[in-house]
VEXDREN-2710 file (C-alpha; in Angstrom, 1 decimal):
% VEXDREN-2710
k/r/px/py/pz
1/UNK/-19.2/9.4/2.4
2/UNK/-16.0/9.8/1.4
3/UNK/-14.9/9.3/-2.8
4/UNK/-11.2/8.4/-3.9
5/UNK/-10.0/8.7/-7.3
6/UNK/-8.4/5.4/-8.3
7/UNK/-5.0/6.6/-10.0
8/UNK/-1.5/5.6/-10.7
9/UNK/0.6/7.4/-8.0
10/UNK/0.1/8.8/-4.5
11/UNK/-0.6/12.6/-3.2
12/UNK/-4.4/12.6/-4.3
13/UNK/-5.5/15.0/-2.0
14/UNK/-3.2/17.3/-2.8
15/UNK/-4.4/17.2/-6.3
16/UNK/-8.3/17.2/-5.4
17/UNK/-8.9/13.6/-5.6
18/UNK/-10.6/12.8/-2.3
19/UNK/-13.5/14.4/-2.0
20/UNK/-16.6/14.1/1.4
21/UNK/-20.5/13.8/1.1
22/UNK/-22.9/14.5/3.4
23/UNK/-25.9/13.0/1.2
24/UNK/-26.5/11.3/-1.7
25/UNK/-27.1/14.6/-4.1
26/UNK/-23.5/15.6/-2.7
27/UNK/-22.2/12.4/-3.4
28/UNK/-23.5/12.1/-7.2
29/UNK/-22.0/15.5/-7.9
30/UNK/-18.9/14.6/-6.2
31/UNK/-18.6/11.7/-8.4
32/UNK/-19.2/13.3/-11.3
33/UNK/-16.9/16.0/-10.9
34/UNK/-14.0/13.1/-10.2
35/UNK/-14.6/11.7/-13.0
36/UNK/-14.2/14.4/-15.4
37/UNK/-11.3/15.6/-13.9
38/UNK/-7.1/14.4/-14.9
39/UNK/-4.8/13.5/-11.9
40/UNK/-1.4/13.3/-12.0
41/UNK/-1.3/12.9/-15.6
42/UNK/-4.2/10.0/-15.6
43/UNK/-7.9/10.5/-16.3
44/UNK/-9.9/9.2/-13.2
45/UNK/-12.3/6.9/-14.6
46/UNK/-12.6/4.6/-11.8
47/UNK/-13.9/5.9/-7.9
48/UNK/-13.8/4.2/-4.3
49/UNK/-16.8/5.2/-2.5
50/UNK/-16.7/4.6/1.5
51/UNK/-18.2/5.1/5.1
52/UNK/-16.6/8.1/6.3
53/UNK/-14.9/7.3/9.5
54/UNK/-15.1/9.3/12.2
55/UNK/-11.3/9.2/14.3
56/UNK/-8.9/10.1/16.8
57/UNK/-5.5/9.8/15.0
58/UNK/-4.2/9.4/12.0
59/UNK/-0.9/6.2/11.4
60/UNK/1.1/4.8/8.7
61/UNK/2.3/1.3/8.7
62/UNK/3.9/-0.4/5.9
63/UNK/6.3/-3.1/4.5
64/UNK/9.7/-2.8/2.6
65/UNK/12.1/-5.4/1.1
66/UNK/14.8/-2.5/2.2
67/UNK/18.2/-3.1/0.0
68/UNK/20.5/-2.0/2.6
69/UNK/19.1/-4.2/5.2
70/UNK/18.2/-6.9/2.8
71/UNK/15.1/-8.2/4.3
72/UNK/11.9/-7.0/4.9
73/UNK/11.3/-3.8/6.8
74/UNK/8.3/-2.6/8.8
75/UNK/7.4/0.8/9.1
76/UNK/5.4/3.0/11.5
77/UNK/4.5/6.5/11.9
78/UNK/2.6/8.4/13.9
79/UNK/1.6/10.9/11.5
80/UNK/0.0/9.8/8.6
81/UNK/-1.9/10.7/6.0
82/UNK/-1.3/13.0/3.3
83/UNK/2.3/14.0/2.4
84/UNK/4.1/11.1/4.4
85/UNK/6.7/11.1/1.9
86/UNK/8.1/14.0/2.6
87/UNK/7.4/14.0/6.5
88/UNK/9.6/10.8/6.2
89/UNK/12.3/12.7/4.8
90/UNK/12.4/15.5/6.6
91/UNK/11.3/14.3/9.9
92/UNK/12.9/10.7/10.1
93/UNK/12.1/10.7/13.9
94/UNK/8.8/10.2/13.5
95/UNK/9.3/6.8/12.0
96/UNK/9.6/3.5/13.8
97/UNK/11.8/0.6/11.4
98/UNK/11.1/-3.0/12.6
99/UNK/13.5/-5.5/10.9
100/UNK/11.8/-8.8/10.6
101/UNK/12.7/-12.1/8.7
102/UNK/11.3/-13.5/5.5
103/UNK/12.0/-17.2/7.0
104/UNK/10.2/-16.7/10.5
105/UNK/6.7/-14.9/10.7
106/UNK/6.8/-12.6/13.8
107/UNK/4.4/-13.4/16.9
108/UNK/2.2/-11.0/17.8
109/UNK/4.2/-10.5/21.5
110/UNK/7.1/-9.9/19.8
111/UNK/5.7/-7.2/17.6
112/UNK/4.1/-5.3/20.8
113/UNK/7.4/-5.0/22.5
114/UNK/9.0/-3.4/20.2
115/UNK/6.2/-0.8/20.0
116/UNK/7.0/0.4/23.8
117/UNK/9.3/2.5/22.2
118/UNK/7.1/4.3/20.8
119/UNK/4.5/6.7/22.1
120/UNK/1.9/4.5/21.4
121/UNK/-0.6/3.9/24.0
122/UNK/0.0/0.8/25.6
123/UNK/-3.5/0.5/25.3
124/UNK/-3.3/-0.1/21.9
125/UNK/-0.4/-1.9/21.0
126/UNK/-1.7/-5.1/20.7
127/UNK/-4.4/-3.9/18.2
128/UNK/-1.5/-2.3/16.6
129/UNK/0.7/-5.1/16.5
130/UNK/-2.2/-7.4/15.3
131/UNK/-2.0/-5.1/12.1
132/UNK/1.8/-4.9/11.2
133/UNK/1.4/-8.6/11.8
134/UNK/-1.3/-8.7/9.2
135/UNK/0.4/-6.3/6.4
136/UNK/3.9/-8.6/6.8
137/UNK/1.2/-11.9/5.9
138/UNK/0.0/-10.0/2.9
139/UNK/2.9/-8.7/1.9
140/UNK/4.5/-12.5/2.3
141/UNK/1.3/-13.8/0.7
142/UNK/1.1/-11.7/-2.5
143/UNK/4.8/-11.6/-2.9
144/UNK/4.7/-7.3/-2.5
145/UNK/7.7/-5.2/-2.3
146/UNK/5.6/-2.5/-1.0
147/UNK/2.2/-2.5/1.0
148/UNK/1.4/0.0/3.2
149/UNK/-1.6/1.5/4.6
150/UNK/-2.4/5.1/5.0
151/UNK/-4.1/6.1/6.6
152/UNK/-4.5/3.7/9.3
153/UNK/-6.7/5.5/12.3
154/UNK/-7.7/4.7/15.7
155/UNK/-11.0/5.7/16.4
156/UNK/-12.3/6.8/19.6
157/UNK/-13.5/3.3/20.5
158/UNK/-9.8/2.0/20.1
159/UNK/-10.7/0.5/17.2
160/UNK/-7.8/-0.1/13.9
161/UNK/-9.0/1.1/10.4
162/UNK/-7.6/0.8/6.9
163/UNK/-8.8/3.8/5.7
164/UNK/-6.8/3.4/2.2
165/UNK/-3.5/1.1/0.9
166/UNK/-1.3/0.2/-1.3
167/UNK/0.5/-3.0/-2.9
168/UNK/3.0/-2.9/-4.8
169/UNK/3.9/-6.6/-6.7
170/UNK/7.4/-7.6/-7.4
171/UNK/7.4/-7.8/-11.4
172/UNK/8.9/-11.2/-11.0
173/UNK/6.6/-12.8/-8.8
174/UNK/3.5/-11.5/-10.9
175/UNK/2.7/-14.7/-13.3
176/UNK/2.9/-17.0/-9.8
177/UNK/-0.6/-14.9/-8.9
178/UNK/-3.2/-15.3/-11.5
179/UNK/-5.5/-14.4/-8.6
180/UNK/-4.4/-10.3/-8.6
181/UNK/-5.4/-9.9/-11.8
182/UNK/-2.2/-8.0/-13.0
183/UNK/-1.7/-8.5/-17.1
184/UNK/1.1/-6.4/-17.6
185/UNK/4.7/-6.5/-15.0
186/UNK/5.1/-3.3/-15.0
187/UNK/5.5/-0.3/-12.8
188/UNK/5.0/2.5/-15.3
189/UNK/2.9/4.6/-13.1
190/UNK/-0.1/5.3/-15.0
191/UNK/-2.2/2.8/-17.0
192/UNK/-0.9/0.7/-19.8
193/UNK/-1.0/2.7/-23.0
194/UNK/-1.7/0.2/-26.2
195/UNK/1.5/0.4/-27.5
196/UNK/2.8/-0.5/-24.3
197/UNK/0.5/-3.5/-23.8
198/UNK/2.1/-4.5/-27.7
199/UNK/5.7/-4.0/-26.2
200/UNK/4.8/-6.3/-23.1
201/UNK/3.7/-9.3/-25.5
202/UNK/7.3/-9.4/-26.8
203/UNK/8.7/-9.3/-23.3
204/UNK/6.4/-11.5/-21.5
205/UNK/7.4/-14.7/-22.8
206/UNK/10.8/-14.1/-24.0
207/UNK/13.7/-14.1/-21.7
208/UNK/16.4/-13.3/-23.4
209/UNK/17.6/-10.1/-22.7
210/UNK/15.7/-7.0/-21.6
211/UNK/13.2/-4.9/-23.4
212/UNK/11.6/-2.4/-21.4
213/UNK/9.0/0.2/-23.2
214/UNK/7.4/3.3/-22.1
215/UNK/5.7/6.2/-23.3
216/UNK/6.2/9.3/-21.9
217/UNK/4.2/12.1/-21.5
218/UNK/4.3/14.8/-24.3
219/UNK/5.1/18.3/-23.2
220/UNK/4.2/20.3/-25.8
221/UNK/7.3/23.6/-26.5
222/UNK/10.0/21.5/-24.7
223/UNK/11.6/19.9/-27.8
224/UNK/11.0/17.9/-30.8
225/UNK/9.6/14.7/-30.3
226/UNK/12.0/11.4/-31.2
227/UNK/11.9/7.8/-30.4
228/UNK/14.3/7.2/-27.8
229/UNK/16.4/3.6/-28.0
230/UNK/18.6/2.9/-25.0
231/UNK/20.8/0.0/-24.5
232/UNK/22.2/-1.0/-21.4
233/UNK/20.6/0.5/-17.7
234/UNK/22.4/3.9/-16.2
235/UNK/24.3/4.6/-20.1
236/UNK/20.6/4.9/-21.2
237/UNK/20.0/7.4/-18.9
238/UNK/22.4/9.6/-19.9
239/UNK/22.0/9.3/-23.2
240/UNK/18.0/10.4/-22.3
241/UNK/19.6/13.3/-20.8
242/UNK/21.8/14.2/-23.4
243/UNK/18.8/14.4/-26.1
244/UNK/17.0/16.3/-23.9
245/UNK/19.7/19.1/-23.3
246/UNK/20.1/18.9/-27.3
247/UNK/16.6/20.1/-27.3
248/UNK/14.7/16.7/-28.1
249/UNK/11.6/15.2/-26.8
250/UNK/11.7/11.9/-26.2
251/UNK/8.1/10.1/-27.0
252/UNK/9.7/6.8/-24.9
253/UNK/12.0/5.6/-23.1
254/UNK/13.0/2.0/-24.5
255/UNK/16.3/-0.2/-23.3
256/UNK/17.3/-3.7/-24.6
257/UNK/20.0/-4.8/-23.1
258/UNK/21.5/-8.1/-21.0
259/UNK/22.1/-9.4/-24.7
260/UNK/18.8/-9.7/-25.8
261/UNK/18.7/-11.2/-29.1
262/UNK/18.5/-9.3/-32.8
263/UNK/14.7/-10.4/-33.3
264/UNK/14.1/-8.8/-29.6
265/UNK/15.4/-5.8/-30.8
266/UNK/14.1/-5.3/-34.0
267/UNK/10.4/-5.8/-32.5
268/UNK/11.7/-2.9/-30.1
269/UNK/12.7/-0.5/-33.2
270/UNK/9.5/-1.5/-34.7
271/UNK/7.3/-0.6/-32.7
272/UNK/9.6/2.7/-31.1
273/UNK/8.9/3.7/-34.9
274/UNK/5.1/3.5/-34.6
275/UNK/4.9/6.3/-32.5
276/UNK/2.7/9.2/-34.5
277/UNK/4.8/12.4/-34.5
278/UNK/8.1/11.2/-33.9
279/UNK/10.7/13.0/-35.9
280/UNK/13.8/10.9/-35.4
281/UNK/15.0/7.8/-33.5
282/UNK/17.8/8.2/-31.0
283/UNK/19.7/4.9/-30.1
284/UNK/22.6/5.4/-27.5
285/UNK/24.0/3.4/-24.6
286/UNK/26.7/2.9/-21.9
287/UNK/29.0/2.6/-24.7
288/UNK/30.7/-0.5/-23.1
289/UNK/27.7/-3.3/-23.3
290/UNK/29.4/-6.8/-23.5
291/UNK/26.5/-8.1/-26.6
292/UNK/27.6/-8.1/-29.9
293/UNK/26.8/-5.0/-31.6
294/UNK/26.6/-6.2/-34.8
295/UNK/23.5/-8.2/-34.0
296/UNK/21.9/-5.5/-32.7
297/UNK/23.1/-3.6/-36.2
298/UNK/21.5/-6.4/-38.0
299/UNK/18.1/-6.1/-36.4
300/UNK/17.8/-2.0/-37.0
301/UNK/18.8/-2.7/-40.4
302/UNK/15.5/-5.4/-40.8
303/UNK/13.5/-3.0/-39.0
304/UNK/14.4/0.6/-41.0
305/UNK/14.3/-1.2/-44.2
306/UNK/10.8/-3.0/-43.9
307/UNK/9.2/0.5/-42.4
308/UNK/11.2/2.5/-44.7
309/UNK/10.9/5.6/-42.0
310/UNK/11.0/9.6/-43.2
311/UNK/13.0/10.5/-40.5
312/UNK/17.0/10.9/-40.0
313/UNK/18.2/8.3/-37.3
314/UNK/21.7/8.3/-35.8
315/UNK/22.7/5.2/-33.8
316/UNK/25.5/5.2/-31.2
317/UNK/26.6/1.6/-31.3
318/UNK/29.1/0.6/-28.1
319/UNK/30.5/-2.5/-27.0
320/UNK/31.6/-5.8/-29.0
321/UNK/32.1/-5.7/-32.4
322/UNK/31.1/-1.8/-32.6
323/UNK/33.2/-1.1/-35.6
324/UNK/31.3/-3.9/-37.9
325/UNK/28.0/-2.8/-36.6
326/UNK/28.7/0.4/-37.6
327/UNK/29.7/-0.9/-41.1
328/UNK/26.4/-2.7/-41.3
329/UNK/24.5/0.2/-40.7
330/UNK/26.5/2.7/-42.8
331/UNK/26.6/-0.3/-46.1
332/UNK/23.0/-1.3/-45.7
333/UNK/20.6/1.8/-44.7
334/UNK/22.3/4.5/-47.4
335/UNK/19.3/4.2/-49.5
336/UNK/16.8/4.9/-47.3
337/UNK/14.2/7.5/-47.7
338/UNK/16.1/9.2/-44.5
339/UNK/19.9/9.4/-43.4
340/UNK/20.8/6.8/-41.0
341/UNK/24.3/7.5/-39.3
342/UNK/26.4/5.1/-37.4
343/UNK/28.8/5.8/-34.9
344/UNK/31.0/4.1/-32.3
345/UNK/31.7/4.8/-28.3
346/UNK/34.1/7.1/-29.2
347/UNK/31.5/9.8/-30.0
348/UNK/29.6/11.0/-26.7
349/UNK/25.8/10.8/-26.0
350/UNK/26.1/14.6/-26.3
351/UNK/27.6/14.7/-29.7
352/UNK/25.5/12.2/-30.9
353/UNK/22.3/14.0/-29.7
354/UNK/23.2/17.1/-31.4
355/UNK/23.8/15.3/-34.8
356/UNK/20.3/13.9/-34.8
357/UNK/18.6/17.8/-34.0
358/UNK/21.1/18.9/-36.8
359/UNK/19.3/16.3/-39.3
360/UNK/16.1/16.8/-37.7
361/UNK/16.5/20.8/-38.5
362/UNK/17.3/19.9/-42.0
363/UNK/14.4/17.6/-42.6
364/UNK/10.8/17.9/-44.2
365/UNK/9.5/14.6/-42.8
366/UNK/6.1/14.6/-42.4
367/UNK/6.0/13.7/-38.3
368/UNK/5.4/9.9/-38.6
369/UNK/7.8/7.7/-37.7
370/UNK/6.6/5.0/-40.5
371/UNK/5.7/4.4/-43.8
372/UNK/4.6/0.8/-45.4
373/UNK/6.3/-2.3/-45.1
374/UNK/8.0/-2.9/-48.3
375/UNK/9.3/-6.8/-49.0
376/UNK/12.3/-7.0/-50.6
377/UNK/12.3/-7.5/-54.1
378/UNK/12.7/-11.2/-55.0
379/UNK/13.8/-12.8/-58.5
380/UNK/10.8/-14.6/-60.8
381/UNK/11.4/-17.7/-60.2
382/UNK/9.4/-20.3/-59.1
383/UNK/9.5/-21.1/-55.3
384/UNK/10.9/-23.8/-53.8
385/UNK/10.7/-23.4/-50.1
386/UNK/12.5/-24.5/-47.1
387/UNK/11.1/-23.2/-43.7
388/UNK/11.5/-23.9/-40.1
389/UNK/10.2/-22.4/-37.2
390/UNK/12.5/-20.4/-34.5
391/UNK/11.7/-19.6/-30.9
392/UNK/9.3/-16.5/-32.0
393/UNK/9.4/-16.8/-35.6
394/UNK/9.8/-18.9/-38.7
395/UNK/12.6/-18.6/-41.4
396/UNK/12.2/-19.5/-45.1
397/UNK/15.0/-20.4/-48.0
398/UNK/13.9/-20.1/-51.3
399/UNK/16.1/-23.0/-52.4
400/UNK/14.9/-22.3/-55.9
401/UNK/16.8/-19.2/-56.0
402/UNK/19.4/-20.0/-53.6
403/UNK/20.6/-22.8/-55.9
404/UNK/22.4/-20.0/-58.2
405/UNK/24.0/-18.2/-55.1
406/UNK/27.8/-18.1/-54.9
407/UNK/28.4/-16.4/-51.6
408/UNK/26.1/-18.6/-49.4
409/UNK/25.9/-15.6/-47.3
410/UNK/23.1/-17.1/-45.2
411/UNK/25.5/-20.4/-44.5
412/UNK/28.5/-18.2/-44.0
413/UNK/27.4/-15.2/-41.6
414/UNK/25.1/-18.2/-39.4
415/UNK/25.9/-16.9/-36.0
416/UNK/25.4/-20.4/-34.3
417/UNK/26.4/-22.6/-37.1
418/UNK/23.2/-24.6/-37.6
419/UNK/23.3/-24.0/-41.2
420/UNK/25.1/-26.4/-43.6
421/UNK/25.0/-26.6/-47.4
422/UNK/23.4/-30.1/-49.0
423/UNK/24.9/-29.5/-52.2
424/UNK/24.2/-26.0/-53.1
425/UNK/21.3/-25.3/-50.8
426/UNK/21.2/-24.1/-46.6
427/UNK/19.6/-26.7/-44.8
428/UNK/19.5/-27.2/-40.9
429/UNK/22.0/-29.3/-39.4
430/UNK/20.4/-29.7/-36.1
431/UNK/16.6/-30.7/-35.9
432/UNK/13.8/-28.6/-36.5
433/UNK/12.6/-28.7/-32.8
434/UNK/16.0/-27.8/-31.8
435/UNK/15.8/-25.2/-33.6
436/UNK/12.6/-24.3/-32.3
437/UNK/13.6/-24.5/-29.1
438/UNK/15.8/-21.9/-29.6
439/UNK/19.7/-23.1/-30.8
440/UNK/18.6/-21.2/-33.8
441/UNK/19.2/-17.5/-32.0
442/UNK/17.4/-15.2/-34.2
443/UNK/20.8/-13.2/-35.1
444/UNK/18.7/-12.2/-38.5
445/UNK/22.2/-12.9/-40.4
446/UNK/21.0/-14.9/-42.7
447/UNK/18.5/-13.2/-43.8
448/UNK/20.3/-9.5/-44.1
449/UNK/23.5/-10.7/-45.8
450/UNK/21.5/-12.4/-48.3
451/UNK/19.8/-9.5/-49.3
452/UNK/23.1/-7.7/-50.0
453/UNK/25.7/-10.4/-50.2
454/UNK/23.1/-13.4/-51.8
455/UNK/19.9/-13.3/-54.0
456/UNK/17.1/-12.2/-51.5
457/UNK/16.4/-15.9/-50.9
458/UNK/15.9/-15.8/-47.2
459/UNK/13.0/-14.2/-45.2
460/UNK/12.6/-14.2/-41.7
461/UNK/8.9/-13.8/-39.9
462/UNK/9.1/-12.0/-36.7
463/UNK/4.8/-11.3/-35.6
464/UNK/3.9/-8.1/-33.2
465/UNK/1.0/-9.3/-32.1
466/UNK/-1.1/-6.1/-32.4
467/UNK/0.7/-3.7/-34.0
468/UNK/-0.6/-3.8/-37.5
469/UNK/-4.1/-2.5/-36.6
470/UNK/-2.7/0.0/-34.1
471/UNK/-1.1/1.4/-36.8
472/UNK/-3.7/1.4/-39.0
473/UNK/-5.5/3.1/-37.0
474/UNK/-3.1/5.8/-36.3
475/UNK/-3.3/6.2/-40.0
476/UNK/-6.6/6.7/-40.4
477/UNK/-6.4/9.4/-37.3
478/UNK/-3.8/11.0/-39.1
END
């Protein structure tokens, strides 16, 4: 027999994961030792147990979408097996590329010919070309950006073999195939941690904007752990790069960009901040994001002062409207438990990154990146409530109170305009299901200027589906 670890990534026999069995004793022990063992940074906890095959060569044949080519690509070699990466690399001439349409499956003729280049048997090249043949239909079928096998072997009989393969989904086609099982989009390359499974019920269903979220692994000595925020693609990057040479460890890496909207965001800071043993919270981008930065300024604010966090934060804020969203930031988070510094494009990644291990150095915070949810304060009066539902979340007016207001903040600062006063109170001016629908954009305006230009009357609801109990119970593990 032969026994596979199932994990996230490639190169298992490098790393002891494929094991053989000569009898059943062998195979039990074999087993067990797998399955107490850590590959590639995930515990095996799930084996494939098969016939060992008995062959005369070892192949590799695959399918690309190749973005130079833009079409699909297939592959051959005629070594395969382990390290096929790097034989790829450094020994290109051992791989055969086959252009082939998406529109147009090819014929199985048409698939032999072009293997008489190669020093495949002719012998075997129809059996051969019966398998690219197959690979391009599942790779068409399941919608795959990837699908190879490896090793593919030709026994002494002639015969073809999938001795192991691969499939890797395009994220966007996963919700049109129910059938793969797949629950999360996401190529993180090792299984979904909880938090991440938390982060992928904001993004699922929400397409405004990009969140991604990922934890990454802790190395223990090479830094002090932070939440990492990124916003927008390649700046991100960077700005990773900078807090690591400023001798920070980031927990995640997290990017919202593509204008997401402020309620996107502030779910993202949320649950960045629920990482145990973070000791600050890094945001920095390309510096040059065309999305209003003040939204995004907005949604920290909601989301720093409902968790209240312990730790110093310093927020590089580039691209529209910079200068008021550092405002915002400065104006509204001075009284938290933690400084929480603002600062525009004009200050790089690397300056930025050195601040926040400055306040870090400085700080006694206890390692936990939250404290409690605190509601605002509101005045005793009785309520009077006017609510309507957003795309994700509901919005309430405490008309009772917003009756003495003299600002209107709420009215005012309304991003889309779909706020009007009936007398002295904010009611919609569009319909409740248009609002629903999402003309109401979740800016969080209203809601953040009236607690410091109003009277505390307005209070948005923005749900993370399981994120309360995880946090309990990293609470109660703490």
């Amino acid at each position: 027999m032969v026994l596979k670890a199932q994990v996230w990534g490639t190169g298992r026999a490098g790393a002891g994961g494929i094991r053989f069995a000569d009898s059943p004793a062998e195979t039990a022990a074999a087993a067990s030792e797998l399955l107490s063992t850590t590959i590639h940074g995930s515990p095996v906890d799930l084996l494939l147990v098969e016939e060992r095959i008995q062959f005369e060569r070892e192949y590799y044949v695959g399918l690309v979408v190749d973005d130079q080519q833009r079409r699909p690509v297939l592959l051959l070699s005629t070594e395969g097996g382990s390290g096929i990466e790097q034989r790829a690399v450094t020994r290109p001439e051992t791989m055969t590329r086959l252009a082939v349409s998406i529109r147009r499956e090819p014929a199985v003729p048409e698939l032999a010919s072009a293997l008489h280049r190669t020093e495949i048997p002719s012998g075997l090249q129809e059996g051969l070309a019966r398998t690219l043949l197959s690979i391009y239909q599942v790779a068409r079928r399941s919608e795959a950006r990837i699908a190879e096998i490896n090793p593919l072997a030709c026994t002494n009989e002639g015969k073809w073999i999938a001795l192991d393969c691969r499939i890797l989904i395009d994220d966007y086609a996963v919700f049109r195939h129910p059938e793969l099982g797949i629950d999360i989009a996401r190529e993180f390359g090792h299984p979904p941690t909880e938090l991440e499974r938390i982060a992928w019920t904001v993004e699922k269903d929400d397409y405004r904007g990009t969140y991604y979220f990922v934890e990454l692994a802790d190395n223990p000595g090479t830094g002090t752990r932070i939440g990492f925020h990124g916003a927008g693609g390649g700046g991100s990057l960077a700005s990773l790069d900078a807090a690591q040479r400023a001798g920070l460890q980031p927990a995640n890496y997290t990017d919202t960009s593509g204008n997401p909207p402020a309620s996107k965001v502030y779910r993202a800071a949320r649950i960045i901040l629920s990482q145990p043993g973070i000791r600050g919270y890094f945001l920095s981008g390309s510096g040059v994001a065309s999305q209003e930065q003040f939204h995004m300024a907005r949604a920290l604010v909601k989301a720093f002062r409902e968790d209240r966090p312990g730790v110093p934060a310093v927020l590089r804020l580039g691209g529209n409207g910079e200068e008021e969203a550092a405002r915002i930031i400065r104006d509204y988070c001075s009284d938290l438990p933690a400084p929480v510094e603002a600062y525009s494009k004009a200050y790089q990644a690397e300056a930025c990154a050195a601040r926040l291990k400055e306040l870090i150095d400085r700080s006694t915070a206890d390692g936990l990146g939250f404290h409690a949810v605190v509601a605002p304060e509101r005045p005793p009066v009785a309520p009077k409530l006017y609510a309507f539902e957003t795309r994700t979340g509901r919005i309430t007016y405490d008309h009772a109170v917003c009756v003495s207001c003299e600002t209107k903040a709420c009215v005012t600062n309304c991003a889309p305009g779909i706020l009007s006063l009936e007398g002295d109170l904010p009611v919609l001016n569009i319909t409740r299901e248009d609002a629903r629908r999402g003309k109401c954009i979740e800016c969080l305006a209203c809601e953040v200027e009236c607690w410091f230009q109003g009277k505390g009357a307005a209070s948005i609801e923005l749900p993370i589906a399981g994120l309360d109990e995880y946090r309990k119970k990293v609470r109660s593990e703490k």
